[in-house]
BAZAKOL-54102 format. One record per residue: x, z, y of N, C-alpha, C, O, CB in turn; residue in three letters. Coordinates in steps of 0.1 Angstrom, whole numbers, plus 5000, padded with zeros to 4 digits. Glycine has a CB too. Layout:
BEGIN
XZYXZYXZYXZYXZYALA/...
END
This chain:
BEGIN
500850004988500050005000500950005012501950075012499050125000UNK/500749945022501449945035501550055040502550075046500949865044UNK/500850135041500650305048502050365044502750435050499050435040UNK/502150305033502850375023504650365026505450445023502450305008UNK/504750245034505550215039505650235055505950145063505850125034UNK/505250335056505350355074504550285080504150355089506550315082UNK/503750145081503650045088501750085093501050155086504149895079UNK/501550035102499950055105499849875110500649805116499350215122UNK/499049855106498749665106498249675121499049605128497249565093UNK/497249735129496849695142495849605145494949605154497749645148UNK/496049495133495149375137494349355127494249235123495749245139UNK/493649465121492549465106491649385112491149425123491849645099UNK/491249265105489849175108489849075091490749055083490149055127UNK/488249025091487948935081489248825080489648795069486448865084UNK/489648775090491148645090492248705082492948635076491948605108UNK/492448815082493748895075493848955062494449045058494149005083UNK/492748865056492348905045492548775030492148675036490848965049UNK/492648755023492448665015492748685001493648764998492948565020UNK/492048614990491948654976493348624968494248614977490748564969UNK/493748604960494448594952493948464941492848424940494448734947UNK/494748424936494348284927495348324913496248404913494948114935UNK/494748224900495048224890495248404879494348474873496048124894UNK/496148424879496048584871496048664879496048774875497048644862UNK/496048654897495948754908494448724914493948764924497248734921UNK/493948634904492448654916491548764915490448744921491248524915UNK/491648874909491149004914491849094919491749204915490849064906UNK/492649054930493649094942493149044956492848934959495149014940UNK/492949154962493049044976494449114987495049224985491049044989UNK/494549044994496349065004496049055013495348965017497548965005UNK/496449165021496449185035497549105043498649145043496649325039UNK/497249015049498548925056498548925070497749015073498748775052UNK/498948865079499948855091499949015096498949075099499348745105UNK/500849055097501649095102502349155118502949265121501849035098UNK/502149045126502849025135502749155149503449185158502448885137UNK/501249185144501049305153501449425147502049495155499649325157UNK/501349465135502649585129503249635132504149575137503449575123UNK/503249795132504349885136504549955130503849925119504449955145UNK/505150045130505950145122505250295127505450345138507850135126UNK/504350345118503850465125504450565124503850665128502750505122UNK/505850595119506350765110507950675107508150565103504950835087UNK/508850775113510250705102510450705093510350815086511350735101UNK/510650595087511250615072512150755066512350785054512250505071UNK/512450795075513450885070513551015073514251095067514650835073UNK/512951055081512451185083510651245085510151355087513251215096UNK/510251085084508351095083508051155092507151235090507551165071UNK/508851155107508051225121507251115126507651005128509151295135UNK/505851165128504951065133505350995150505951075157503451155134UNK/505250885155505550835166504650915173503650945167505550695167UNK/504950965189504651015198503150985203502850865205505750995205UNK/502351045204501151065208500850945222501250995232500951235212UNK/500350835224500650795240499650755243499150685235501650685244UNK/498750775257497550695265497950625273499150635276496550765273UNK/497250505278496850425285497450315281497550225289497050455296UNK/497750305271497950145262496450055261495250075260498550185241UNK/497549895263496749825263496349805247496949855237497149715270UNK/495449735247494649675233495849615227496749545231493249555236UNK/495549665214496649505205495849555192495849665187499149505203UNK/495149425190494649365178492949325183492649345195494849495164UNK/492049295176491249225181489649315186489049375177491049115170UNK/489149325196488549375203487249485191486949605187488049255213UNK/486549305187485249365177485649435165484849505160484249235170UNK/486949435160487249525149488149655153488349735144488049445138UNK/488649675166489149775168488549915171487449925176489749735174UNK/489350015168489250145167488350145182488350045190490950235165UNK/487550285183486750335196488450415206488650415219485150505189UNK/489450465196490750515195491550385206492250415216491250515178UNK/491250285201492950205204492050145216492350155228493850045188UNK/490750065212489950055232490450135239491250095248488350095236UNK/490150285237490450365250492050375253492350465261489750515248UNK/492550335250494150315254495050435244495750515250494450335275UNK/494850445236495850535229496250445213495650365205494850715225UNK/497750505214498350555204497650465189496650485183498250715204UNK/498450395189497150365172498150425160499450415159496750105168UNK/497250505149497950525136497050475126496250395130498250675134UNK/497050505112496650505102495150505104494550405098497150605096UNK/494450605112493050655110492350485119491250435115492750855120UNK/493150435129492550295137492450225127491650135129493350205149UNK/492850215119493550065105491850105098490850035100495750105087UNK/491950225090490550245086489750245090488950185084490150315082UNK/489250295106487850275109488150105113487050045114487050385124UNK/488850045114488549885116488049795099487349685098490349805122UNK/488649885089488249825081486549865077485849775071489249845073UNK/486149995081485050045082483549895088482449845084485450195092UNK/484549885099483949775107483549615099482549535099485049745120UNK/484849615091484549455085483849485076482849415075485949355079UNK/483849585066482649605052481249615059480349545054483049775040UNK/480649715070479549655083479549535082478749485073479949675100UNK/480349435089480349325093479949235081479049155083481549295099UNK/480349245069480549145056479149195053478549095050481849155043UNK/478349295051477249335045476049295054475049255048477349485041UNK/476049305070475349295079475349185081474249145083475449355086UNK/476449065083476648995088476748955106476648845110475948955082UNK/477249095116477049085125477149215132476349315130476249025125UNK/478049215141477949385148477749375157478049275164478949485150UNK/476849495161475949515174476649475191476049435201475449685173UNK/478349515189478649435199479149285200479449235211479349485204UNK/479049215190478949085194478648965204477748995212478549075189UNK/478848895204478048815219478048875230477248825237476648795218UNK/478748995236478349015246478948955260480048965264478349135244UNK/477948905267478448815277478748915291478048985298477248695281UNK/480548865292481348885305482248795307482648705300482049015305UNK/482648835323483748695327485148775322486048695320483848635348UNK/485348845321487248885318487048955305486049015302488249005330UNK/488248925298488749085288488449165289487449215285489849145287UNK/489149195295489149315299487649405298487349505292489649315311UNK/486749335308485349395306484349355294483149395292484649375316UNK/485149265287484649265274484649375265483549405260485249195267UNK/486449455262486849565257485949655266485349735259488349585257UNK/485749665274485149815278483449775275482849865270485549865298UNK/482849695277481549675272481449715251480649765243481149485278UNK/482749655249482449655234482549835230481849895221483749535224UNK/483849885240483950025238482450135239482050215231485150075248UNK/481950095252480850165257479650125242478750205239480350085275UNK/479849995234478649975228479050085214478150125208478249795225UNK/480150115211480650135198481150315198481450385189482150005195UNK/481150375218480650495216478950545214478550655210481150555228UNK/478350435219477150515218475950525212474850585214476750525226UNK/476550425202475950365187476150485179477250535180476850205179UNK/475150575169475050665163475850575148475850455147473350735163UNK/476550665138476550585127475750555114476050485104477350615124UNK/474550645118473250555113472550495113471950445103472750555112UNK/472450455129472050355135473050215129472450125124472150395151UNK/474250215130475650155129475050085112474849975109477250315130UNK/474950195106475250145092473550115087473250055077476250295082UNK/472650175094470950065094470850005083471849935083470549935105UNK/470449995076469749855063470949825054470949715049469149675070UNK/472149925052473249935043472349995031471350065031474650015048UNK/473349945020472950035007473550185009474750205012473549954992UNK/472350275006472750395011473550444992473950384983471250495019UNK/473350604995473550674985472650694976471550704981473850764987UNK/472750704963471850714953471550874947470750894938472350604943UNK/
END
């Protein structure tokens, strides 16, 4: 597992995902990369420094409520983004989607405002629940 090796991906979405073929097609692989960091050293496992007012890096509709508001991304951003795509793949669609603005910027803060004040039952609505 990548965690496993220090690294937090950043950019968890449906594109970064793909199956496996022939005796690996009950595999699927997390690929690119490019937004990747290193959350903890290798070598002494001290977590990287706590930081606000960072910009966004990785993609708006799958990112953490965490990494919008300008902080620090670790481990816990990677999971609730993946939280978002199994939503997304079962629903077909998250509630901030489409939302029309002229800049980025007030895109991320419209998508943040929609994704604080969405309950997660509301969020998760017409999922297969618990049995």
């Amino acid at each position: 597992m990548v965690q496993e090796k220090s690294i937090i991906h950043r950019d968890i979405k449906p594109d970064n995902f793909v199956l496996g073929v022939g005796e690996n097609k009950d595999m699927i692989y997390v690929i690119d990369f490019g937004l990747s960091k290193k959350y903890r050293s290798s070598r002494t496992f001290q977590h990287i420094s706590y930081v606000t007012g960072k910009k966004l890096t990785g993609t708006a509709r799958y990112a953490s409520i965490n990494a919008l508001s300008g902080f620090e991304q670790s481990r816990r951003d990677d999971l609730e983004s993946i939280g978002y795509i199994f939503i997304y793949l079962l629903k077909g669609s998250l509630p901030w989607q489409g939302l029309k603005v002229d800049r980025d910027e007030d895109r991320y803060e419209k998508i943040l405002d929609k994704k604080n004040k969405i309950s997660p039952d509301k969020l998760c609505e017409g999922l297969p629940g618990k049995k």
